[in-house]
N, C-alpha and C positions, 0 to 999 in steps of 0.2 A: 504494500500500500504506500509506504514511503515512496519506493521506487517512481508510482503513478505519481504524487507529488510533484516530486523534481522533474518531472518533464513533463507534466502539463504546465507547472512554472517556468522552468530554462528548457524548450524543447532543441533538441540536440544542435541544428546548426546555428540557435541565437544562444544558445549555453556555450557552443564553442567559440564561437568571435565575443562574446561576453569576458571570459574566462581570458582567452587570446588580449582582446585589449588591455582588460585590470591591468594583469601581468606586463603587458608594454608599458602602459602609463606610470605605473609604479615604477619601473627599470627606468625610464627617463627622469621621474623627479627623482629619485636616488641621485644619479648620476648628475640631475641639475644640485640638488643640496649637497654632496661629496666634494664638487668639485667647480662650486659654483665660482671661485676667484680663474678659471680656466676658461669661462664661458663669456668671452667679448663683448665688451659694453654693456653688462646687464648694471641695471640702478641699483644705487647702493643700498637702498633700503629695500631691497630684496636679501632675506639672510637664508641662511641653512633651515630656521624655526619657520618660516614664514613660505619657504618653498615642501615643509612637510604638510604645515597646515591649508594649502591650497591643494595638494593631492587630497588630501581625507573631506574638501570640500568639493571634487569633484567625483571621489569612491563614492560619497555620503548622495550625489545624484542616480548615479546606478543603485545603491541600497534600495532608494524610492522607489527606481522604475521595478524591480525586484518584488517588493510591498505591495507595490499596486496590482501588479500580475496576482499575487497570491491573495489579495483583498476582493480578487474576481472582478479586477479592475482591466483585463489581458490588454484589450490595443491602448490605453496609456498609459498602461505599464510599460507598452513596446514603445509611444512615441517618447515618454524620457528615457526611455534606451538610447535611443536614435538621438536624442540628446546629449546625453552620455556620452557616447560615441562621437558629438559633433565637437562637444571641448577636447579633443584631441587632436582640431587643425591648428589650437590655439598653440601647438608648437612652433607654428611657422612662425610665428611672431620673434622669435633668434634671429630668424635670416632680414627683421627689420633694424633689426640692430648692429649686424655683420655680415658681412656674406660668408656663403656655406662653406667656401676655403678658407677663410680663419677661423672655423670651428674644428674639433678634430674630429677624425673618423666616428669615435664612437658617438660623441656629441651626436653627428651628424646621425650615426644609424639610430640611435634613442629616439631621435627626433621622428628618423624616418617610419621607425613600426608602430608607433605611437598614431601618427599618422594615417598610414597608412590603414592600421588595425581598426581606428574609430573610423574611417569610412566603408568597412568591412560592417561593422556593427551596427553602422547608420544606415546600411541598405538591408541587410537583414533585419533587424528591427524596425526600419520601414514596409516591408512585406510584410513583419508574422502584425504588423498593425493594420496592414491592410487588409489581410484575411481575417482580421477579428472583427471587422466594419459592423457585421451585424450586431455587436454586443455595444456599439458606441449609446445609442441611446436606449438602452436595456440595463436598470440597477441589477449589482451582483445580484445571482439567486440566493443568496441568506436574505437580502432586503425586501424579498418579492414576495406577498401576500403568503 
């Protein structure tokens, strides 16, 4: 019964780019807070404390879309997925401050899956949203008569 749980909440290809991103996103603000005096031009009042507490405010967006799915809330649970997913292009925002040859490779790859992965997420999350359209104006069935 568990098992039915966890995939009618994460069904397999939005659980795997879900899971796929986290783990990117996380790998890049590590690597931004590790080694953030290495990362060109960022503002000073950017610190190590303050690049943790922006990842756990943008984990804390996926948490929701997670919630919602399990609240019998399924397509907007998918579209703050696809949210979710979309504050991952907000890495590009490095190459407004440098170009991507004075970042270093990894910089660069952190950047890249992080990317990459939340637009993985943002399209599968916009599908499993759209195949749950019927349940948009339909309260979860605990709330129904």
């Amino acid at each position: 019964m568990r098992t039915d749980l966890l995939r009618k909440l994460m069904p397999w290809p939005l659980g795997l780019v879900f899971w796929a991103y986290t783990a990117a996103s996380l790998t890049h603000f590590v690597h931004n807070a590790e080694y953030l005096a290495f990362y060109p031009n960022m503002p000073t009042w950017i610190t190590r404390q303050t690049v943790y507490q922006a990842w756990l405010g943008v984990a804390a967006v996926g948490a929701l879309g997670i919630g919602l799915r399990g609240m019998g809330w399924p397509a907007l649970g998918a579209v703050v997925l696809a949210l979710y997913g979309a504050l991952g292009l907000y890495g590009l925002g490095h190459y407004t401050l440098a170009l991507c040859t004075e970042h270093s490779l990894t910089a660069n790859l952190t950047i890249w899956l992080e990317v990459l992965t939340g637009l993985m997420l943002m399209g599968v999350a916009a599908r499993v949203a759209w195949r749950s359209r019927s349940v948009w104006t339909q309260a979860p069935a605990r709330l129904q008569g």
